[in-house]
LONU-505220 format. One record per residue (C-alpha): y, x, z; residue in three letters; residue number from 0. Coordinates in steps of 0.1 Angstrom, whole numbers, plus 2048, in hexadecimal, padded with zeros to 3 digits. Example, Ala and Ser with C-alpha at 12.3 -4.5 7.8 and 13.67 -1.06 7.14 Angstrom:
# residues 2
yy|xx|zz|residu|num
7D3|87B|84E|ALA|0 $
7F5|889|847|SER|1 $
***
This chain:
# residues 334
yy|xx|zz|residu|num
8CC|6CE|982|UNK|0 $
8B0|6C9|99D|UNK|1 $
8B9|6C7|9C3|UNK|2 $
8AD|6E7|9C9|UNK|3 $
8C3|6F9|9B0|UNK|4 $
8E0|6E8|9BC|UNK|5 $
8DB|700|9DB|UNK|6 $
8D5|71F|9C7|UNK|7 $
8F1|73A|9CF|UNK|8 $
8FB|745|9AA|UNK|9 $
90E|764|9B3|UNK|10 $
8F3|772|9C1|UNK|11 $
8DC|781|9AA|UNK|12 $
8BF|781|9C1|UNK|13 $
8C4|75B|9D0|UNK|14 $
8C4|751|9A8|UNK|15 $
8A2|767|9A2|UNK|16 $
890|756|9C0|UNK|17 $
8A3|738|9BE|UNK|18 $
8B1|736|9E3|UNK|19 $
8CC|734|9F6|UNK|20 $
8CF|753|A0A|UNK|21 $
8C6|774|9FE|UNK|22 $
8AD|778|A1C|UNK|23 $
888|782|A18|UNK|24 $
871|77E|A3A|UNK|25 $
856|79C|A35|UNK|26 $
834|793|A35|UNK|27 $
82E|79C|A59|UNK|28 $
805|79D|A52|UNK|29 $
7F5|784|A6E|UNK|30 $
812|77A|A78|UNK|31 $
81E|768|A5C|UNK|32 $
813|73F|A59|UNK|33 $
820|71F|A4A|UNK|34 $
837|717|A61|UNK|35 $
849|739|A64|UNK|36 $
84C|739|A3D|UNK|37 $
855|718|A38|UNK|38 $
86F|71C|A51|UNK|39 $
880|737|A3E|UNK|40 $
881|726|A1E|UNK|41 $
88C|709|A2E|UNK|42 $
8A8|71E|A3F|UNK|43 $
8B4|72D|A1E|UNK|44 $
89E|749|A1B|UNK|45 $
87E|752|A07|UNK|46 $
860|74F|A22|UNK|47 $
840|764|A1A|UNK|48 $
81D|760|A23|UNK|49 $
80F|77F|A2E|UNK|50 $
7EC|78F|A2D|UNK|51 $
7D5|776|A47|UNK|52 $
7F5|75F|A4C|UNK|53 $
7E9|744|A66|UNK|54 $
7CB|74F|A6E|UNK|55 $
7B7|75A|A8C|UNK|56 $
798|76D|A7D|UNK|57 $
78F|784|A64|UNK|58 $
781|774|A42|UNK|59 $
75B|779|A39|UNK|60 $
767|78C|A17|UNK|61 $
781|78C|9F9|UNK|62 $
77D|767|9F0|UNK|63 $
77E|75B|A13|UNK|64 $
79C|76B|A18|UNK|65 $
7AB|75D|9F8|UNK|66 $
79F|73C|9FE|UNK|67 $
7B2|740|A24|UNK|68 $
7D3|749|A13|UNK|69 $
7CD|72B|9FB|UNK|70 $
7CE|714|A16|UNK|71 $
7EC|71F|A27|UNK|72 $
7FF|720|A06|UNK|73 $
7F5|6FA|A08|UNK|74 $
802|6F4|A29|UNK|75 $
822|707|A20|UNK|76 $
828|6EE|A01|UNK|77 $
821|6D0|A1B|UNK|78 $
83F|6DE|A31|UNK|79 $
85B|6E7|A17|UNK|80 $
862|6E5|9F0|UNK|81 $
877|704|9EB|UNK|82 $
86E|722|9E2|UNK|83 $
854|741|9F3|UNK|84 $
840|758|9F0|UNK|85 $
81D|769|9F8|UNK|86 $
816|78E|9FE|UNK|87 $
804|7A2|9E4|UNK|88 $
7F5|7C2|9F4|UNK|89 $
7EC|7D9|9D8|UNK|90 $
7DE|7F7|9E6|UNK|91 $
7E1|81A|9D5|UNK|92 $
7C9|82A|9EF|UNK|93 $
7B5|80D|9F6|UNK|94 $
7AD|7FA|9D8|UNK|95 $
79B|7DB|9DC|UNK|96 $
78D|7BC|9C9|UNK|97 $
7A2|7A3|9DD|UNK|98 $
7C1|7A8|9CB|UNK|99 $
7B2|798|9AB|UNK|100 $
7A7|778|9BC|UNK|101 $
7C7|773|9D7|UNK|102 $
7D7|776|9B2|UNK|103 $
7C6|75C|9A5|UNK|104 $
7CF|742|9C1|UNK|105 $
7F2|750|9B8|UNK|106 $
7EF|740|996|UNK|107 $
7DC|720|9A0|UNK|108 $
7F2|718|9C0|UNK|109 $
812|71F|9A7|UNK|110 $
823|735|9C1|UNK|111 $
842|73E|9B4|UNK|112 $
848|763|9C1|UNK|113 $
82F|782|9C6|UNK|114 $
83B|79A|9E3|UNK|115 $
827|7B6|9D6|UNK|116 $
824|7D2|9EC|UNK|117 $
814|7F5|9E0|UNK|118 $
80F|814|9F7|UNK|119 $
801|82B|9DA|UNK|120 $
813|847|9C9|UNK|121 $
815|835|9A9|UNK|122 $
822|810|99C|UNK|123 $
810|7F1|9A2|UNK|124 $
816|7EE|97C|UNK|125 $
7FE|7D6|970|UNK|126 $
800|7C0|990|UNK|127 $
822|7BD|985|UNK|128 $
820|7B0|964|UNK|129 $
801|79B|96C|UNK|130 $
816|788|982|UNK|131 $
82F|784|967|UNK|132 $
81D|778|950|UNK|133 $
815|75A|965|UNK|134 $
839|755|96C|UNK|135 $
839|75D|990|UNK|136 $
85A|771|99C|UNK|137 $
84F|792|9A9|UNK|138 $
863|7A5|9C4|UNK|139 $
855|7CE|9C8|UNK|140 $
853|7E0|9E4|UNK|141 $
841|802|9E1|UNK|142 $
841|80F|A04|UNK|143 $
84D|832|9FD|UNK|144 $
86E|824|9DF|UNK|145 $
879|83F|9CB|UNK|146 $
894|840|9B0|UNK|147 $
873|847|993|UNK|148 $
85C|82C|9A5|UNK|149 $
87A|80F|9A7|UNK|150 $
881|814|980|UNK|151 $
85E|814|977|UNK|152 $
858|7F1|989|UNK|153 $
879|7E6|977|UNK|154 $
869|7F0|959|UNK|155 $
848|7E0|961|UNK|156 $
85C|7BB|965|UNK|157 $
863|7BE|98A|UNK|158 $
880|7A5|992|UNK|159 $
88B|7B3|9B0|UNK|160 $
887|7D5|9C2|UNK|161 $
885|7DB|9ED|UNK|162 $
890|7FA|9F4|UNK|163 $
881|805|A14|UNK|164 $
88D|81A|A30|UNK|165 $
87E|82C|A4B|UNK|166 $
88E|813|A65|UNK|167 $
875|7F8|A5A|UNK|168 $
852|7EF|A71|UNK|169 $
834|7ED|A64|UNK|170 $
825|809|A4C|UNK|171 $
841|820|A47|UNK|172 $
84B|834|A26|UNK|173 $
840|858|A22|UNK|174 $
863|866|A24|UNK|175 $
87C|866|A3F|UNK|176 $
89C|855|A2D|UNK|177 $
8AB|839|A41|UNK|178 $
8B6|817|A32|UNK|179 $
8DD|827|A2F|UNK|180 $
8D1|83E|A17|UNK|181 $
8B0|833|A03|UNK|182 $
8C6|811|9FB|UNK|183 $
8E3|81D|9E6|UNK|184 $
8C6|838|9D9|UNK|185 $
8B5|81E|9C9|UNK|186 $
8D3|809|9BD|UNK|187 $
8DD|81E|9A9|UNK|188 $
8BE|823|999|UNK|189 $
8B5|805|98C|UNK|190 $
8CA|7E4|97D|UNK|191 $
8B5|7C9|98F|UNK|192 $
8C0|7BF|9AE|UNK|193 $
8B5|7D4|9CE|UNK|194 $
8AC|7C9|9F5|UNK|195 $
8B1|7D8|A11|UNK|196 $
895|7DD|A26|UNK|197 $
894|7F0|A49|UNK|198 $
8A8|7EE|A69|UNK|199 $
8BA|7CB|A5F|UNK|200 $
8BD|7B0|A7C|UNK|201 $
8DF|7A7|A80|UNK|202 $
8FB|79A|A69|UNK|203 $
909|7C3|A71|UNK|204 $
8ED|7D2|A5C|UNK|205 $
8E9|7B0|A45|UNK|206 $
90E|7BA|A38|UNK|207 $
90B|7E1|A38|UNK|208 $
8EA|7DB|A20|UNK|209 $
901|7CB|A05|UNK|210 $
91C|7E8|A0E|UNK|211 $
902|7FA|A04|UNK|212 $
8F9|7E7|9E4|UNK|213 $
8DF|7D4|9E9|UNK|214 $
8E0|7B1|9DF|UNK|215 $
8C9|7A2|9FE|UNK|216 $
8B2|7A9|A1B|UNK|217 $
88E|7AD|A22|UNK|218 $
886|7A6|A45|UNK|219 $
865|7A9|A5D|UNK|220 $
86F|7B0|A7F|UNK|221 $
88B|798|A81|UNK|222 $
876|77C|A79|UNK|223 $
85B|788|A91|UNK|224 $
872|77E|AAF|UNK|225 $
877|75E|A9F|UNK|226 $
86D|73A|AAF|UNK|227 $
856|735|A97|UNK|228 $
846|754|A91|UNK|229 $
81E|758|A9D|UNK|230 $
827|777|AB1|UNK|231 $
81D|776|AD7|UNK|232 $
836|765|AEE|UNK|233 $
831|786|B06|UNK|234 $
835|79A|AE4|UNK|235 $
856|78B|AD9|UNK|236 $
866|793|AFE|UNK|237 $
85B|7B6|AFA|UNK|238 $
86F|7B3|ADC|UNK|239 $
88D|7AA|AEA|UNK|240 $
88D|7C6|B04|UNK|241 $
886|7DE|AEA|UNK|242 $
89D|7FA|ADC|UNK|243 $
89A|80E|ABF|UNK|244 $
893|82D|AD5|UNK|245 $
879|822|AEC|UNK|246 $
860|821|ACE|UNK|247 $
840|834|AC7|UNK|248 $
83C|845|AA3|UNK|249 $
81C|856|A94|UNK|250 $
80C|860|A75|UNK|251 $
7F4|848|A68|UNK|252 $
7E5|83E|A48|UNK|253 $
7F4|83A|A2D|UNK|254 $
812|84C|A40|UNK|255 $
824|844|A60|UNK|256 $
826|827|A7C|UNK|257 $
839|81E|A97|UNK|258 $
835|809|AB6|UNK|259 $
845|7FA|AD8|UNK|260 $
832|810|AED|UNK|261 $
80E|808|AFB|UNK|262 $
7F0|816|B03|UNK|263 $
7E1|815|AE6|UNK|264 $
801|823|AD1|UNK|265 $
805|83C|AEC|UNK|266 $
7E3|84A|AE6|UNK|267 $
7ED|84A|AC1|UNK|268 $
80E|85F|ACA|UNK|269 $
7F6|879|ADC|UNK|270 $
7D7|879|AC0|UNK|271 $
7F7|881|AA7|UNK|272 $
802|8A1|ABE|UNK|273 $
7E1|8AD|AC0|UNK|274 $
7E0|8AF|A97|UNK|275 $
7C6|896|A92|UNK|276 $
7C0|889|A6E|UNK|277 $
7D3|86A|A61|UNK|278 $
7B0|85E|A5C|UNK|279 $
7A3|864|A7E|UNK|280 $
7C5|853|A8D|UNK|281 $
7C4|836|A75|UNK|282 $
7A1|82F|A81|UNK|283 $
7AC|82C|AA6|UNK|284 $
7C6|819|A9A|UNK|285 $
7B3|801|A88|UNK|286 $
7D1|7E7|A7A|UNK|287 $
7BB|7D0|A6E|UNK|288 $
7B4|7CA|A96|UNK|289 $
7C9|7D7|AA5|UNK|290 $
7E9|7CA|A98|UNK|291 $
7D8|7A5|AA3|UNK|292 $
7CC|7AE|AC5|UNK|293 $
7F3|7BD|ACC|UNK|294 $
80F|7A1|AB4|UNK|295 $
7F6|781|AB4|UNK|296 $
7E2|784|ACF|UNK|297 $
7FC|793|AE8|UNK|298 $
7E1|7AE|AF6|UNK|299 $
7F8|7CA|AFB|UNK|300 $
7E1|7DE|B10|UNK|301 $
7C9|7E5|AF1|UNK|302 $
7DA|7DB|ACE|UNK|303 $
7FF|7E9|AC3|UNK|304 $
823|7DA|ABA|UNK|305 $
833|7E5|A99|UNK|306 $
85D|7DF|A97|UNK|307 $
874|7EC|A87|UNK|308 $
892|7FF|A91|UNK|309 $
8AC|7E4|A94|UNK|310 $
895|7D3|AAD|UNK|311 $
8B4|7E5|AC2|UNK|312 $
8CC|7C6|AB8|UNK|313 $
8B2|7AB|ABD|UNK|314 $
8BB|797|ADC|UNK|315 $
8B0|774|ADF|UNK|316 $
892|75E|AD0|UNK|317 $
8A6|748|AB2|UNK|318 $
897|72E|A99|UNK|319 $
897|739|A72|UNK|320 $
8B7|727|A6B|UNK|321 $
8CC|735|A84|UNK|322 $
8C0|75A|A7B|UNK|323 $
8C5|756|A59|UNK|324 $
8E9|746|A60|UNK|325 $
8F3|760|A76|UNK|326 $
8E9|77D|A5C|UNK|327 $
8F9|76D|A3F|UNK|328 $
917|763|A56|UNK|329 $
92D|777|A3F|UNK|330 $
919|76D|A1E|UNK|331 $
92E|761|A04|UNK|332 $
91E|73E|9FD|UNK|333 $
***
């Protein structure tokens, strides 16, 4: 038995599947992602994840430059711990694009061991799915609107774990309205591979109801983005903290719905959304690509946005990795 299995909790299905300690997935968090914040959570426990541009400042030139980007932080992730994380694979139903095939490919030649692969199409990421299988990496789905027929057919695909996502989560939000408490046990009992809970979860509260509710961990993005080592904006991360779940923006969008700590920008969003302009014409304005930089990395809240979730309500103080992860799993029966 290596080191690292010696820490592997083996009553938990989905600490054996990812081989960690703590059933606690960080979200990919898009720029705000880097080695330091991933390796951190690993390090803690957890399964850390590289998100889309993690650690950078810029835009890449194309598809290879950004895959080449990713395959340098991957490095620099390796060079800070030895357990186990992942990377984000953003396969796009609406979007399709040609990046997918080579961020895959530094999947396979950087020997990642686990695939976050996020979908916001109507159908299954299928054959994402069992590409990655097939070259042994461990693949955790999240379509971003789960449903009972969409869970089983990523199950059936080779999926190895499912996130079932509520409307309390930042970031791009599903295309229903069914909160965490109720999409959770939904897909549960749809599907015999193990489920997290994503949405609304920030505390050791809502870390316990999610396995009251069946699932078997947590997937996390704005608890780690008030973390010490998280990219986001030191002005950014006090916002944070003074932030309840009622104070928030919310507007359509494409692919569906987003939601922000109120600021000019957002605001303008809120008001383009009552006047009935298209998603398109909102998304534009929007621009996430820019926007979501300018507003989380940058700190320019007077011209980019801030996306949380809803249990940014229980977030009170800026805490290291560890002591987050400790605190959540507080109650977690090692």
């Amino acid at each position: 038995m290596s080191n690292m299995d010696k820490h592997i909790n083996n009553s938990n299905r989905v600490c054996q599947i990812l081989k960690i300690e703590k059933p606690v997935i960080q979200g990919p968090l898009f720029w705000l992602t880097d080695a330091k914040l991933v390796a951190a959570v690993s390090e803690a426990g957890g399964l850390g994840v590289l998100g889309p541009h993690a650690g950078q400042n810029s835009l890449p030139k194309d598809d290879t430059d950004r895959a080449e980007r990713m395959r340098a932080e991957i490095r620099k992730v390796k060079e800070l711990t030895s357990k186990p994380f992942g990377i984000n694979i953003f396969h796009s139903g609406q979007n399709p694009d040609v990046q997918v095939e080579l961020m895959l490919k530094v999947v396979y030649e950087e020997k990642v061991p686990v695939g976050v692969v996020v979908h916001d199409g109507p159908e299954v990421a299928e054959d994402i799915i069992k590409e990655l299988k097939a070259h042994g990496v461990t693949v955790v789905y999240r379509q971003i609107t789960v449903t009972p027929d969409n869970a089983r057919k990523a199950e059936k695909a080779g999926a190895d774990i499912i996130v079932a996502t509520g409307m309390d989560e930042g970031g791009t939000l599903p295309n229903h309205n069914i909160g965490t408490f109720s999409i959770v046990p939904l897909i549960v009992d749809s599907v015999k591979i193990p489920v997290m809970a994503a949405g609304g979860i920030t505390d050791r509260r809502t870390f316990n109801a999610a396995f009251a509710l069946g699932a078997e961990g947590v997937f996390c993005g704005t608890l780690f983005l008030s973390s010490a080592e998280a990219r986001t904006a030191s002005n950014v991360k006090e916002m944070i903290l003074k932030t309840n779940a009622s104070d928030m923006d919310f507007f359509r969008t494409i692919p569906y719905y987003y939601r922000s700590i109120p600021t000019p920008l957002s605001q303008k969003l809120v008001q383009m959304d009552k006047e009935l302009k298209t998603r398109e014409e909102i998304s534009k304005e929007m621009n996430p690509m820019r926007n979501m930089k300018f507003g989380m990395l940058d700190g320019q809240t007077d011209v980019g946005y801030i996306s949380v979730g809803l249990g940014v309500s229980m977030i009170k103080s800026i805490r290291p990795c560890k002591e987050i992860i400790d605190d959540i799993t507080h109650d977690f029966k090692q």
